[in-house]
C-alpha positions in Angstrom: -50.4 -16.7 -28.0 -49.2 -17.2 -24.7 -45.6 -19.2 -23.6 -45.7 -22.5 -22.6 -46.1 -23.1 -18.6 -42.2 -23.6 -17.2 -41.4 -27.3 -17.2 -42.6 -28.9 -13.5 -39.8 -30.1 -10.9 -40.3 -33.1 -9.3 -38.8 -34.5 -5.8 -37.5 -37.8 -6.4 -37.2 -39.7 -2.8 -35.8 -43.1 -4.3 -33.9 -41.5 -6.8 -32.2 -44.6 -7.4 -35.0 -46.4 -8.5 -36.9 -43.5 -10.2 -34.2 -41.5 -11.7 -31.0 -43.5 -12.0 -33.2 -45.3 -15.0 -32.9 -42.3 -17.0 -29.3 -41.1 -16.3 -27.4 -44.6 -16.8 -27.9 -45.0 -19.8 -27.0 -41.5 -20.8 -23.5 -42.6 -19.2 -20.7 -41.4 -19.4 -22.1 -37.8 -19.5 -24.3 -38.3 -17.3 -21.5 -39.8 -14.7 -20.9 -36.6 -12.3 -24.7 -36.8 -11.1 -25.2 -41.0 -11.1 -22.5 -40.9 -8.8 -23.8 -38.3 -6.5 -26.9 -40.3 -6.3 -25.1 -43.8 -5.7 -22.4 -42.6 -3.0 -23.0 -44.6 0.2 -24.0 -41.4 2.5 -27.2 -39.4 1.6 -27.7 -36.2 3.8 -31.3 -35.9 5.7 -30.8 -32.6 4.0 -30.6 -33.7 0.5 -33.0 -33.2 -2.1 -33.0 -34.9 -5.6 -35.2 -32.8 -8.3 -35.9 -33.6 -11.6 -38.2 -32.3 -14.8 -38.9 -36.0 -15.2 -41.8 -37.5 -12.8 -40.9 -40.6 -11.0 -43.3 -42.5 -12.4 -42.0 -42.1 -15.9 -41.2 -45.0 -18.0 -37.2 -45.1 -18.7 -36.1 -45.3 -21.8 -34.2 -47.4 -24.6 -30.5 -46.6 -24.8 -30.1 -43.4 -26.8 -29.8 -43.4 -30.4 -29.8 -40.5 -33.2 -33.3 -41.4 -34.3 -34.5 -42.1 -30.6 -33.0 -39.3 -27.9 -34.2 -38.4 -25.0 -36.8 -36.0 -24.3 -35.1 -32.6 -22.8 -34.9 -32.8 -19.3 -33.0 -31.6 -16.6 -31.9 -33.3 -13.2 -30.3 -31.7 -9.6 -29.0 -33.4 -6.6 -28.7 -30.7 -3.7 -27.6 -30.6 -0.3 -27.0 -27.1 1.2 -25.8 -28.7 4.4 -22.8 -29.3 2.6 -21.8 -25.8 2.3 -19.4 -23.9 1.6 -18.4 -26.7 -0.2 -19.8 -28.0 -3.4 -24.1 -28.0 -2.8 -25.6 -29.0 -6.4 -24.6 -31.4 -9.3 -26.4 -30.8 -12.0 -27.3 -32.4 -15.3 -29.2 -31.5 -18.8 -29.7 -33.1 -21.8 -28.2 -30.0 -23.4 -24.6 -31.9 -22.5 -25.1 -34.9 -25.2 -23.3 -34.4 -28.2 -24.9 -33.4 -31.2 -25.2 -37.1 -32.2 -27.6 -37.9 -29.7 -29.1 -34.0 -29.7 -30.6 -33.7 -32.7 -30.4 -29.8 -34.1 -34.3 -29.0 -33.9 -36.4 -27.4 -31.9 -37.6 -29.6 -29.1 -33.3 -30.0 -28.5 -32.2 -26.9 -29.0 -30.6 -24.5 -25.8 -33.6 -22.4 -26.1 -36.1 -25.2 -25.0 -33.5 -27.1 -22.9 -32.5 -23.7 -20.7 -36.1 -24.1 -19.0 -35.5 -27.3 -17.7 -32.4 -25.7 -15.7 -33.9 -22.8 -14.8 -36.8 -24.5 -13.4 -34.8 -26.4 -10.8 -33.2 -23.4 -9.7 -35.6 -21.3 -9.3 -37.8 -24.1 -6.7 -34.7 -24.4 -4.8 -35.9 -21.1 -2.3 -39.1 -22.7 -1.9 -36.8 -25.9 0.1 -35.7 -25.0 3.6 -32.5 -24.1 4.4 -30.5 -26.7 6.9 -29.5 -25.5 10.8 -26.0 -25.7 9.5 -26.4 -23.6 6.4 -23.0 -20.9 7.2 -25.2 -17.4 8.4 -22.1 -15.7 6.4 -23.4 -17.3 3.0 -25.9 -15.9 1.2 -28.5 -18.4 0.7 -29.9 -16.5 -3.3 -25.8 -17.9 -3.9 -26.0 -21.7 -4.7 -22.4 -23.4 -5.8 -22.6 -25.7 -8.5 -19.6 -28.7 -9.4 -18.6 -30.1 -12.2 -20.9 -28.0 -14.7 -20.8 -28.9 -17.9 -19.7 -26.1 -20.1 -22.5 -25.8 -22.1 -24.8 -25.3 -19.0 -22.9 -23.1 -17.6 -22.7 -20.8 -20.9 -26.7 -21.4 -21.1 -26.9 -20.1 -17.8 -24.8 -17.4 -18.0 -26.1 -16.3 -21.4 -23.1 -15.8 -23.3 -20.0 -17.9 -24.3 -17.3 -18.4 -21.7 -14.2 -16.2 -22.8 -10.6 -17.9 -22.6 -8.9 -18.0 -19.3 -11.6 -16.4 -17.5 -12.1 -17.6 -14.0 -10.5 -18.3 -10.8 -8.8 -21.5 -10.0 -11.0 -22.2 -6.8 -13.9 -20.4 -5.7 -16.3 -20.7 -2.2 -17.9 -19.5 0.4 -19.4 -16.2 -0.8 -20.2 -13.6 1.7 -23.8 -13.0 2.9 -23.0 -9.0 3.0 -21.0 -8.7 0.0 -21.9 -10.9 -2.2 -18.4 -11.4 -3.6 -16.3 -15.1 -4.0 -13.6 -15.5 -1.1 -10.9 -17.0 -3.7 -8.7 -19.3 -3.8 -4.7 -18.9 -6.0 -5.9 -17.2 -8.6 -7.1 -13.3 -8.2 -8.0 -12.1 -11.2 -10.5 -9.7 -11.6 -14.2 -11.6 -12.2 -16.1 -9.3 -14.6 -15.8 -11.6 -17.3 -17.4 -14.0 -15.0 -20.6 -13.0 -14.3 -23.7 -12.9 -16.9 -27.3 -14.4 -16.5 -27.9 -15.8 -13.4 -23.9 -16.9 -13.2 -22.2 -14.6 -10.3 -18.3 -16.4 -10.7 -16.8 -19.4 -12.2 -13.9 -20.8 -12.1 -11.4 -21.7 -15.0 -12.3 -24.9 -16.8 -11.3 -28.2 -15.7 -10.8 -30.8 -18.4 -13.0 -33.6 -17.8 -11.2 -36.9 -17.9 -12.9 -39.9 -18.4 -12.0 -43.7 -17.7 -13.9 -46.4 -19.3 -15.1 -49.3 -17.4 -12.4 -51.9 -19.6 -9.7 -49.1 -18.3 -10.5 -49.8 -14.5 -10.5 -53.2 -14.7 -7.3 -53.5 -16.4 -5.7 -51.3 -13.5 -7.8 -53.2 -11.4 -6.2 -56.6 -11.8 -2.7 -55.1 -12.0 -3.1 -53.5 -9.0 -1.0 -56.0 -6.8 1.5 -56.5 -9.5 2.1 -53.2 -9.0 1.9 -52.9 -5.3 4.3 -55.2 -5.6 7.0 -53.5 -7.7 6.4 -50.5 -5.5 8.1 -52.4 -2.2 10.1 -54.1 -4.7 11.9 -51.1 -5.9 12.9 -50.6 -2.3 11.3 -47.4 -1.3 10.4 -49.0 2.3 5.9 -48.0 1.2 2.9 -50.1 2.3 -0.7 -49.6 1.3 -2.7 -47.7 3.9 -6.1 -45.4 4.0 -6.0 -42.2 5.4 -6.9 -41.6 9.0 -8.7 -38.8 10.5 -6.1 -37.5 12.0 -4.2 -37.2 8.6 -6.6 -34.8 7.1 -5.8 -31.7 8.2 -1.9 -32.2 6.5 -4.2 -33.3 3.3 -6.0 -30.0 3.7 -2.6 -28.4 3.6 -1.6 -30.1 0.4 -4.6 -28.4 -1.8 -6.2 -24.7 -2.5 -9.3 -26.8 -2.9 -11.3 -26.3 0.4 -12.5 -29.6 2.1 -13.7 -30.4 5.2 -12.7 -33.4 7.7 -16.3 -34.1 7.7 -16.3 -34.8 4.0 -12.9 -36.3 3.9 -14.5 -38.6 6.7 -16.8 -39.6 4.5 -15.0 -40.6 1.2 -12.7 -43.7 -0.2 -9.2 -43.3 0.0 -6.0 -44.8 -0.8 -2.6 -43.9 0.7 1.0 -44.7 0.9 3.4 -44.0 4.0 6.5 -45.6 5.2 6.6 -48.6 7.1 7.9 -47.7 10.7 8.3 -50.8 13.4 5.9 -50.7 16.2 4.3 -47.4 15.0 2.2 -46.1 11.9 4.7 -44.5 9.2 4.4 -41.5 7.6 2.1 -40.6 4.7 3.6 -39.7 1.5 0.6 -39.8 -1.0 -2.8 -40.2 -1.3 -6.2 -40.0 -3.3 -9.7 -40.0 -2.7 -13.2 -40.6 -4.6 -15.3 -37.7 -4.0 -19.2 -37.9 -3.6 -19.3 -37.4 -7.4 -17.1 -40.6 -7.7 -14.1 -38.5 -9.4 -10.7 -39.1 -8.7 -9.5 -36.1 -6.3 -7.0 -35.2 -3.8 -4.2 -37.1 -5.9 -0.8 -36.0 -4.1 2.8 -37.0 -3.8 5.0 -35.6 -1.3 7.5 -33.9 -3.2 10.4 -36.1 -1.8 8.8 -38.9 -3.2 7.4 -37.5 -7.0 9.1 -39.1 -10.1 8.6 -43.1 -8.7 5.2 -43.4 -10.5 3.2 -43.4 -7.1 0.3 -41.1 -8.2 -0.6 -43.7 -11.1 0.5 -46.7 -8.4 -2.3 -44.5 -5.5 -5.1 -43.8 -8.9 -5.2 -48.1 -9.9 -5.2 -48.9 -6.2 -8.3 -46.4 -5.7 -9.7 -47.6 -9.5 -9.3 -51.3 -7.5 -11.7 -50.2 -5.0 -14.4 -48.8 -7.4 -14.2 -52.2 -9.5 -14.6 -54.5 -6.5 -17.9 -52.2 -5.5 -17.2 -52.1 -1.9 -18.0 -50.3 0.5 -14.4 -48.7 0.7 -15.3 -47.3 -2.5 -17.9 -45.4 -1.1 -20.3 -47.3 -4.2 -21.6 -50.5 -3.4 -24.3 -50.9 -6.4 -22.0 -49.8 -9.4 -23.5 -52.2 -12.0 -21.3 -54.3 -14.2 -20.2 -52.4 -17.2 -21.0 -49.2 -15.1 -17.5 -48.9 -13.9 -16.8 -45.2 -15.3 -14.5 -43.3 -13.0 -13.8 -39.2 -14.0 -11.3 -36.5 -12.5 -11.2 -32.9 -13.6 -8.1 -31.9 -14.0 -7.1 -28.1 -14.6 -5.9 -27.0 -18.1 -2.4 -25.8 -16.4 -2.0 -28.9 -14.6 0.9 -30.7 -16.7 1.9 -33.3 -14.5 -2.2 -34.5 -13.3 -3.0 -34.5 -17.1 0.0 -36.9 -17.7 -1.2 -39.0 -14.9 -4.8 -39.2 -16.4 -3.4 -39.8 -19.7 -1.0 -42.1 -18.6 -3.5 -44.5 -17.0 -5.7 -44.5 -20.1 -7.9 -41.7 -19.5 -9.6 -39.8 -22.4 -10.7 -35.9 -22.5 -14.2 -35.9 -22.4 -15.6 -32.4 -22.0 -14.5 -29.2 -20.2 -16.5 -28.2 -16.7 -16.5 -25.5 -14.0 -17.4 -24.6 -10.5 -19.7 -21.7 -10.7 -22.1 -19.6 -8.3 -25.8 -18.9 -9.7 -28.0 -16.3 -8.2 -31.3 -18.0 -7.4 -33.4 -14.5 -7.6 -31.7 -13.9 -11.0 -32.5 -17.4 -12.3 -36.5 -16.7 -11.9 -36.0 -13.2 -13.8 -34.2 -15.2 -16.5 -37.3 -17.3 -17.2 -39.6 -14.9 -17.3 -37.6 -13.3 -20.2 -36.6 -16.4 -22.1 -38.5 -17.3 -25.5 -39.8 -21.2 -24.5 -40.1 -23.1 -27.8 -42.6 -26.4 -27.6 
């Protein structure tokens, strides 16, 4: 008896009235993609694909007796490299609660959905501006869930392998240019995964969480220039983004950073603009990134005083945010934060986040995805 037919990818061109049906109520796991489809600036080169047709009927919220069908969902922009170009999402990231443990939710019949997507991607063309160093079979993935990525790869994940940054692989070589840690990447690759990173723990902050730091956002504003450390509320200019380039291994480009909300503090200067002593941003995933303090100025409690101001902004919906339709009671913000990363995971916790999941940056092979389904057992 023959396979089942892949699952069929659909382009979704109002993916927030077709798609965002499905993923809200899925939140908070579902958070990394619904915010990619809800930021404020949608590339001419960006392509929303799904396993669910947009003509689908959404459904009830999820229960143990009533989960969701398995499906899969990407939103892509290869314009965007050799930074992040995909956010994916599956239905194999629910917990088991809303997964039940038989056939029609288990890896083997959700990995299709995934490898689906991946393998139409080549059949999209590729934007003027794609890098002619990057190899275009090489697609970097963000914030991937851990269970996706080990579905991908075919294998578990083993401790501490990864890099701490990864991008721009080389057309010629094939191999990650890295960034901090070197170690070697065999342990790395498997499936159609050619690198990862190390994971990132997934923090989470509930929608009760941001309004709380919402309203006490000029209180503490206020204690800030109270305490006499001569700081006044700014966002970050344009020409301030090359010093916050400096201030990270995580490669990002002016053009991105042009695009995203952001919160800063610098000194106030007569007659002139002070300088900037921290900052934060919302990325295009709406997670909490960026977060610095010059070192002069760490120990005062400005990274959580920056995070509520930015948590402000998200709450209020504006367009500083960078998402004006957040709906009421949708208010989840998320930051990944790296295992080794004492003093961000004391900030997260600090300002009532909770550890949701773990999640990497990882390149998959395109080619190697459409040999992976052709080898894969699809259950019904």
């Amino acid at each position: 008896m023959a396979p089942p037919s892949p699952p069929e990818v659909h382009t979704h061109p109002s993916p927030r009235l077709t798609l965002l049906p499905h993923l809200l109520p899925l939140l908070p796991f579902s958070l990394p993609l619904v915010r990619r489809i809800q930021f404020h600036f949608q590339s001419p080169h960006a392509h929303v694909l799904s396993t669910i047709a947009p003509d689908t009927p959404p459904p009830q919220s999820p229960t143990p007796t009533s989960a969701p069908p398995p499906f899969a969902a990407l939103y892509l922009d290869r314009s965007r490299a050799p930074e992040t170009e995909g956010w994916l999402f599956s239905t194999l990231e629910l917990p088991a609660s809303l997964r039940p443990n038989s056939p029609p939710h288990s890896e083997t019949s959700q990995l299709p959905h995934l490898l689906a997507l991946l393998r139409h991607i080549p059949s999209l063309p590729l934007p003027p501006s794609y890098p002619p160093a990057q190899a275009p079979s090489l697609l970097l993935l963000g914030s991937v869930h851990r269970s996706v990525l080990q579905a991908l790869k075919g294998s578990p994940i083993p401790p501490h392998a990864g890099k701490k940054v990864i991008s721009g692989p080389s057309a010629a070589s094939g191999e990650d240019r890295v960034h901090g840690d070197l170690r070697d990447n065999s342990a790395t690759r498997g499936g159609c995964v050619r690198g990862h990173t190390v994971p990132y723990k997934k923090f989470l902050f509930r929608p009760d969480t941001i309004a709380r730091a919402a309203a006490a956002d000029r209180a503490a504003a206020e204690e800030a220039k109270l305490e006499g450390l001569g700081l006044e509320w700014t966002a970050v200019r344009e020409g301030e983004f090359e010093l916050v380039a400096s201030r990270t291994e995580i490669p990002r480009s002016g053009r991105t950073m042009k695009l995203l909300g952001s919160v800063g503090l610098r000194r106030r200067a007569e007659g002139t603009e002070g300088q900037l002593v921290s900052w934060a941003f919302l990325g295009p995933d709406g997670s909490l990134t960026s977060l610095h303090v010059e070192p002069e100025f760490r120990g005062k409690g400005l990274g959580k005083l920056v995070t509520r101001r930015l948590f402000g902004l998200l709450a209020q919906r504006g367009k500083r945010s960078g998402f004006g339709d957040v709906g009421v009671g949708e208010e989840w913000c998320h930051s990944d934060v790296a295992a080794d990363n004492a003093g961000s995971i004391g900030v997260a916790r600090g300002l009532g986040g909770e550890e949701g999941w773990e999640c990497f940056w990882g390149w998959v092979d395109l080619s190697e995805a459409d040999r992976m389904s052709g080898t894969i057992n699809v259950q019904g």
